[in-house]
C-alpha positions in Angstrom: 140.6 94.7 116.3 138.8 92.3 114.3 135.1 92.7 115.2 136.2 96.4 114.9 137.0 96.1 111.1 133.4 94.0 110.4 131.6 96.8 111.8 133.3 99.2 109.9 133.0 96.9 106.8 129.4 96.1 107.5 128.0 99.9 108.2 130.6 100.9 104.5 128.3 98.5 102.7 125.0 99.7 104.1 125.8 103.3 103.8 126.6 102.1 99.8 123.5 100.2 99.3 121.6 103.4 100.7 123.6 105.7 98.2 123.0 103.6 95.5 119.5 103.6 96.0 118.6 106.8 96.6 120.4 108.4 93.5 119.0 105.1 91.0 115.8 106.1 92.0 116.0 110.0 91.9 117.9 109.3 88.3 116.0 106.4 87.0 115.9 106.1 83.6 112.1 107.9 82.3 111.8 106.7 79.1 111.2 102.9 80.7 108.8 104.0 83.1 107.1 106.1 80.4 106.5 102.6 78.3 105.7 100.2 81.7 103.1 103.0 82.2 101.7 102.5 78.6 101.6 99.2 79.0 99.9 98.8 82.7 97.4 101.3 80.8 96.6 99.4 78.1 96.2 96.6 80.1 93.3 98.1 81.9 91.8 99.3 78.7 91.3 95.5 77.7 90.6 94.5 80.6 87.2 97.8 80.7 85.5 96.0 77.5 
């Protein structure tokens, strides 16, 4: 019964993780990816001259 209830425990915590990933990245937050973007671009303008 006790291997039982690891597997169980094991495949709850993947199928979490998974969850939790899926909606983070479909609901991440825009306004920080708008300013890493506007950084990285900058970056690359310095980096043209």
């Amino acid at each position: 019964m006790g291997l039982e209830a690891l597997y169980f425990f094991g495949a709850l915590v993947l199928l979490t993780a998974l969850i939790y990933g899926t909606l983070s990245y479909r609901y991440r937050n825009k306004s920080a990816t708008r300013v890493g973007e506007e950084i990285t671009r900058e970056r690359y303008r310095r980096n043209e001259g």
